[in-house]
Structures are given as structure tokens and as C-alpha cells.
C-alpha positions as CSV (number, residue, x, y, z in Angstrom):
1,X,-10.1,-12.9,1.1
2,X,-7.7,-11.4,-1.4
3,X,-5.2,-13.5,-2.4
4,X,-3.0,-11.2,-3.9
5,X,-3.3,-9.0,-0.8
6,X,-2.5,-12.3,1.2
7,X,0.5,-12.8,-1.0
8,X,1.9,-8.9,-0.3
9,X,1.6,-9.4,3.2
10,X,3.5,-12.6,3.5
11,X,7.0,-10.6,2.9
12,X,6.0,-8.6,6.3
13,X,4.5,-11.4,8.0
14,X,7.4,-14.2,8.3
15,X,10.0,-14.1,10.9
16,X,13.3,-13.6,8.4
17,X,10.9,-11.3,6.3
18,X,11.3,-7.7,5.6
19,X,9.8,-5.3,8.0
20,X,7.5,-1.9,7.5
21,X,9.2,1.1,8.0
22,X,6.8,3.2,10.2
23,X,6.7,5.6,6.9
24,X,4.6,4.2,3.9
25,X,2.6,4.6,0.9
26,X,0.3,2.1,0.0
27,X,-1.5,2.3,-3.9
28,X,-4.6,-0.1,-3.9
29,X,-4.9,-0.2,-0.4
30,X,-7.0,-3.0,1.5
31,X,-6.5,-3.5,5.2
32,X,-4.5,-6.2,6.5
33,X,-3.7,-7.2,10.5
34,X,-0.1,-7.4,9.1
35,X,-0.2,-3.5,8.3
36,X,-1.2,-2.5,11.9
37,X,2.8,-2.5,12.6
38,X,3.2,0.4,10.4
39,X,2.2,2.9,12.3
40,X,2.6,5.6,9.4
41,X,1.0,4.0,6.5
42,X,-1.1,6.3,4.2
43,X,-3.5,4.1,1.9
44,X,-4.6,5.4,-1.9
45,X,-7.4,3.6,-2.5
46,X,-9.7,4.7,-6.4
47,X,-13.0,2.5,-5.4
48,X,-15.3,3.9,-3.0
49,X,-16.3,1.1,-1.1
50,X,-12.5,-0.5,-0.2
51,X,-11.2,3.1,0.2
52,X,-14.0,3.3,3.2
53,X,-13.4,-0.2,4.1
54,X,-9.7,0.9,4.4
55,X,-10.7,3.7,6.9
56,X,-12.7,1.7,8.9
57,X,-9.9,0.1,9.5
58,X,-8.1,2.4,11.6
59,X,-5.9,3.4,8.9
60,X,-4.9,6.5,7.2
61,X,-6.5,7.4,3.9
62,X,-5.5,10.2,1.0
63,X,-8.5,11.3,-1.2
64,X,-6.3,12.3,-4.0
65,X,-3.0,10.0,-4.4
66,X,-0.1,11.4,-2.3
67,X,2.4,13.3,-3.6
68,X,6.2,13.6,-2.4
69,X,8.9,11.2,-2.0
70,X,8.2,8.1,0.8
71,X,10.8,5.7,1.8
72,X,8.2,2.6,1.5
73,X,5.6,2.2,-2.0
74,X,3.8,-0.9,-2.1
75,X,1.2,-1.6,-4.6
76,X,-2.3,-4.2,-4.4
77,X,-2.7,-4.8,-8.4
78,X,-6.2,-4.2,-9.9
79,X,-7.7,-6.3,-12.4
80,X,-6.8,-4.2,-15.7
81,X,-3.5,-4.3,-16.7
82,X,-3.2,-0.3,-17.7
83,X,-3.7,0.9,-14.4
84,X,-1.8,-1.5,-12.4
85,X,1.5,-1.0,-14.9
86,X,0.4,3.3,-14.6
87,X,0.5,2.4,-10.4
88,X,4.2,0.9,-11.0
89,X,5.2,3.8,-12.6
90,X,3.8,6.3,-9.9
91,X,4.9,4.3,-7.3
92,X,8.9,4.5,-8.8
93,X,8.2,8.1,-9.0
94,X,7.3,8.5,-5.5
95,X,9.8,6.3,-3.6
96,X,12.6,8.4,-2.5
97,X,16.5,6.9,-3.0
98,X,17.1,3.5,-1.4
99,X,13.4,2.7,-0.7
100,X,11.4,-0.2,-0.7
């Protein structure tokens, strides 16, 4: 279990929280039952072994991190500091005007 993973997916998971537009980009990306209501979601994923555990899944995986502008960015930190604040800054870049 991943706690922080458990802790991102409590926001979509409670009955007054927010929900998933169908449209998303996740950076980091672990599966999560809570993520099977988003039909749409595209998972970024730089270690071998979660990025296939992400696709076996069910879900929808990009090689090379996405490009474009997508309405929903969420971001599952890693464990060094420098490339979880370089993932903040690529996800502002890609999440288009009045995203989430």
C-alpha cells in the first residue's frame, strides 16, 4: 500500500469530494480502484515495473510523458525531492486554463 497514493485518492473517493473529469493526466501513476471512474485517464509512469503494473491495470499508459494541455494533472510524489518539484512544474505547464 502507498500511502501517499491512499491519500490522493481520498479527494475522489468521499461523497462531498471532487470528482474525475473523464479527461486526465496522471504523473507517477499507480493504479487505484478509485481511478476506474475516469474513463480517460492517461498514466506517466519513469519506473519500469509500476509503469507495467499500471497497464496491467486496465489503464492507459504514455511511454514518453504526454504533451498538450489536459483539463485534470494530478501528481503521485517520488522519494527525491528534484523530481517531484520538476513534476509540479510540468504538470502547471500542461493543465490547460481552469483545470484541476
Amino acid at each position: 500500500m502507498n500511502a501517499a497514493l491512499e491519500t490522493l485518492m481520498l479527494a475522489f473517493s468521499a461523497d462531498d469530494g471532487i470528482s474525475l473529469p473523464k479527461r486526465a493526466l496522471f504523473i507517477g501513476a499507480e493504479p487505484h480502484e478509485a481511478l476506474k471512474s475516469c474513463p480517460e485517464i492517461t498514466g506517466w509512469q519513469p519506473l519500469k515495473p509500476l509503469a507495467v503494473k499500471w497497464e496491467h491495470a486496465g489503464f492507459s499508459r504514455s511511454e514518453d510523458l504526454p504533451t498538450g494541455k489536459w483539463p485534470a494533472v494530478m501528481i503521485l510524489p517520488g522519494k527525491s525531492r528534484d523530481e517531484t518539484l520538476a513534476w509540479f512544474a510540468i504538470a502547471r505547464e500542461r493543465l490547460e486554463p481552469g483545470g484541476k
